[in-house]
N, C-alpha and C positions, 0 to 999 in steps of 0.2 A: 446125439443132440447137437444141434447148430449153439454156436456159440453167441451170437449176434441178433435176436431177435429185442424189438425196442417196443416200447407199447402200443396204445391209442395212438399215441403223438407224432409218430410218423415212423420213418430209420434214421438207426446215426450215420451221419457221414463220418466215417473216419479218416483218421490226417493219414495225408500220402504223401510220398517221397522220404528218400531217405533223410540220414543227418540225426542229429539229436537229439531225444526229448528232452532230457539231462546235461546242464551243462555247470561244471561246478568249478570253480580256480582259485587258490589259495584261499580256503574258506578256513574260518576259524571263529573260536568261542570256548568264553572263559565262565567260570562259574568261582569266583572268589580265588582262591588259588588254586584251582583246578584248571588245566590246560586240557578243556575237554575235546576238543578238535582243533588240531594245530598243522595251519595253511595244507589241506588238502585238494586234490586237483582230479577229476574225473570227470567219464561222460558217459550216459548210457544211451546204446542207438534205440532209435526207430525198430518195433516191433521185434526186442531182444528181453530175453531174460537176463534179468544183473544181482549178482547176488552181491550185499556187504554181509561181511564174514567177520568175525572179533569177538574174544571172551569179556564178559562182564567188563562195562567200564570203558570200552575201547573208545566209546562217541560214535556208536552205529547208533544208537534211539536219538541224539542231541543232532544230528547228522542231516536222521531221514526227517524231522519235525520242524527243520530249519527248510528243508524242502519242501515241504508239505505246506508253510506259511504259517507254522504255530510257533516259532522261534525265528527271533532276530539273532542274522550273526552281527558279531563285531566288526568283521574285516573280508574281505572277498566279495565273489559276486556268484549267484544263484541262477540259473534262469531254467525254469521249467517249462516245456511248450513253445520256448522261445520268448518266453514274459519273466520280468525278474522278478520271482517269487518275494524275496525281500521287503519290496513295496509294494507291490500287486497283485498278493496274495489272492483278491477277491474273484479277477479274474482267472483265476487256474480253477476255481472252486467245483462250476459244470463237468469240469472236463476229465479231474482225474478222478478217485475213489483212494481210500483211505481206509484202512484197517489197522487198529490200534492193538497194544497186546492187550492193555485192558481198558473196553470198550464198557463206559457206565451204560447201561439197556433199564429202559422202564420195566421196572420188576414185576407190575401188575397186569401188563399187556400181555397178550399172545403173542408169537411167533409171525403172524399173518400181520395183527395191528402194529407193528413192529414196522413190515416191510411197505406196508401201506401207506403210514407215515411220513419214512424217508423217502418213499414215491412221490408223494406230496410237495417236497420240495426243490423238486426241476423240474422243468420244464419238457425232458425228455427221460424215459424210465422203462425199463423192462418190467414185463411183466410178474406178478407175485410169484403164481404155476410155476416160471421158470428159475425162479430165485430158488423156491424151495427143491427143484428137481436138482440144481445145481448143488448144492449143499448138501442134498438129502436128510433135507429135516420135512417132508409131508407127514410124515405121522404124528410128528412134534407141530404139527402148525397151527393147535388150537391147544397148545399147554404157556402155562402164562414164562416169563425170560426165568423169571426166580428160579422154576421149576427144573428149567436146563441143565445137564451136569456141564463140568468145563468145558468139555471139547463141541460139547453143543452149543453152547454158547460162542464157540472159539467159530463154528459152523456159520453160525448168525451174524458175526462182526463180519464176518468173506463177505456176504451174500450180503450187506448195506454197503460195503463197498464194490459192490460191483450194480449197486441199482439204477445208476445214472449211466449205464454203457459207456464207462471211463475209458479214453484212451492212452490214460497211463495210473496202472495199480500200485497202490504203495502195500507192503503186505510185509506186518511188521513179527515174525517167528508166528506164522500163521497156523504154523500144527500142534503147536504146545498143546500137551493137555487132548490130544487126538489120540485113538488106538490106532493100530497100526494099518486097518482096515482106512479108514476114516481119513487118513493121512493121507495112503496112495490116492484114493477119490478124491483128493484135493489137488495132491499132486496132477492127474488126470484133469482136473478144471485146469489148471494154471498152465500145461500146456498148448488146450483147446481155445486160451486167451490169446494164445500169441500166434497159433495157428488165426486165429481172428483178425491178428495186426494191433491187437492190446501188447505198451510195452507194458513189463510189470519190473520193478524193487522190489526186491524180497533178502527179507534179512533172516539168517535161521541161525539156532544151534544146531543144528544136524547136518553133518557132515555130506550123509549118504543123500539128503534132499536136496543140496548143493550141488554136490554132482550131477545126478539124477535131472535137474530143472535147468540149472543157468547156462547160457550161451557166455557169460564172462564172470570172472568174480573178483570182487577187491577185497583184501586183507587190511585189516585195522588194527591198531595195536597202538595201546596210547595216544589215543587221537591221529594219528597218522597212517595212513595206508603204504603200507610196507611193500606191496606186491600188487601187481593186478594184468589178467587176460584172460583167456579159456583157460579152464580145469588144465586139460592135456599139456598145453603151454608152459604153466606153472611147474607140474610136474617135472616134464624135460626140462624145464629151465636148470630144476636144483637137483636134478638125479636120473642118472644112468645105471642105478645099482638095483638091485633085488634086496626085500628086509625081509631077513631071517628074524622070527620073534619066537621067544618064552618066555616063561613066567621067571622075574626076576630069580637068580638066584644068592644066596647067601656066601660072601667069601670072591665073590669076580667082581671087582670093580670095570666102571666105564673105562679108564685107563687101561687097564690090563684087557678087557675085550677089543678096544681098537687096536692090540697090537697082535692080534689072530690074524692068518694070514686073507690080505685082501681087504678086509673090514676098514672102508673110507671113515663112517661116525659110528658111534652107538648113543643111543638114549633111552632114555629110563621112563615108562609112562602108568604111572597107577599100576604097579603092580608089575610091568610088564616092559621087559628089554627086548629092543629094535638092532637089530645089526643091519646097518647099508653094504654090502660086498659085493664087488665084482667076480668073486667065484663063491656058486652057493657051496659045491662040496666041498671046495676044499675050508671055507671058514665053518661050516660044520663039522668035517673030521677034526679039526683042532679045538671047538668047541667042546665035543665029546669027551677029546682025550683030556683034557685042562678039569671037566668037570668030573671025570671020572679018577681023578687025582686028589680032588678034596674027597672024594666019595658022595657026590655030586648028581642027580640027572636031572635033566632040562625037559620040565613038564610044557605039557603042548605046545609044541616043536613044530611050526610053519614056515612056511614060504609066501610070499607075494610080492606082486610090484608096486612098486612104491603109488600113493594114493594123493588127493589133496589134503589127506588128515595129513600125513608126512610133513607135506610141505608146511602147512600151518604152524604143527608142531617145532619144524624147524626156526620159521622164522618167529614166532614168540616164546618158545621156550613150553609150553602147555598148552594143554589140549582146550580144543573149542569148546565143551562142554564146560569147562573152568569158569 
């Protein structure tokens, strides 16, 4: 399925040349004594996937809404399209789309009267047929929104923001509430976006969709972005080791596991110790022998290379899902 088909109204032209769509510097915003974005600085290019990445709280939602023109910051400068969103909100309106986690839908309307509506209001709009193809809500396309389970509805927020053939998507934890089916078919549109020359913002808690999607991504943590480039970059930044994991055991602390031979860190995640080493057997034969000394065994016993969850994990201290 082509990505790019536009209605009645003509085709979109979309923006050419490279540079920025995204352009943010010491941006910041307070909510009473909450320092919910404190001077952050970023850009997302022209026809790139960006991901913001941050557990509960970080100022990824105060973030992307100050972009999008529904929050004033305090301090910095904004400019989305090349237009400072700040003030001129109104002009970005045509141009991008916008998906909300929770997107209020007329409860009595259908699926179709839904997307008919938001057609209604540009000037330039893709067709209904292909909204619903996109999504894959045609079976659902004559059941009123009420009707919707989450992820179906999670289906119908994508698909109004993408009616105006945006060329830049804001796409805020767009799979929540998706089965795993449903998810990948999503993930599938949001690559066919940018194969199209759509930039998209997508913020997740999902680690492996993260990966999986963005050409960069920024770490958030307390209002601040801690970290930010490609997946692979991030990685090699903070680790050259291999994580040895099981399931915590009782009696070995962190302390006494980094001093197994090789073991740079160890950390503790729900349930589950991480070893970073630069020799897997030999910080496993000392594993073994240590655990088999309290009377001790180390249930599902892995290997891999270190991941963007790692990295995460390292630089906030807890997991993205937190």
């Amino acid at each position: 399925m082509a990505i790019s088909p536009s209605g009645q109204d003509g085709a979109a032209t979309p923006a050419t040349g490279d540079g920025a769509v995204i352009e943010v510097a010491r941006l910041r915003k307070r909510y009473g004594d909450v320092q919910a974005v404190d001077s952050i600085s970023f850009e997302v290019h022209r026809g790139e996937i960006f991901g913001l990445l941050g557990p509960n709280g970080a100022g990824k939602t105060t973030t992307v809404e100050i972009l999008e023109g529904l929050r004033s910051p305090d301090e910095g400068t904004v400019r989305v399209l090349g237009i400072d969103a700040a003030h001129h909100a109104d002009r970005i309106k045509e141009r991008v789309g916008v998906q909300l986690q929770t997107a209020a839908l007329y409860p009595f309307l259908t699926v179709v009267e839904v997307l008919d509506l938001f057609r209604s209001f540009y000037a330039r709009s893709r067709p209904t047929a292909w909204l619903l193809e996109a999504v894959d809500l045609g079976e659902r396309r004559h059941a009123q929104t009420r009707q919707l389970s989450g992820g179906q509805r999670q289906r119908l927020s994508v698909a109004l923001a993408l009616v105006n053939e945006p060329e830049l998507v804001f796409l805020d934890e767009p799979t929540t509430g998706m089965d795993p089916q449903a998810r990948r078919s999503l993930w599938d549109l949001v690559l066919r976006l940018r194969e199209g020359g759509t930039s998209v913002l997508l913020t997740t808690h999902y680690m492996e969709e993260a990966e999986q999607l963005c050409d960069r991504v920024a770490i958030m943590d307390h209002g601040r972005v801690l970290e930010s480039g490609t997946v692979e970059a991030l990685v090699t930044r903070r680790f050259h080791e291999r994580a040895v994991f099981f399931d915590t055991l009782p009696g070995l602390s962190v302390p006494e596991l980094e001093q197994l031979p090789r073991v740079e860190r160890a950390m503790l995640e729900d349930g589950v110790t991480v070893l970073y080493t630069g020799d897997v057997s030999a910080t496993i034969g000392a594993l073994l022998g240590r655990a088999e000394q309290l009377g001790l065994e180390p249930r599902n016993l892995g290997i891999r290379r270190a991941t963007l969850e790692d990295v995460f994990l390292d630089l906030t201290g807890r997991a993205l899902r937190e």
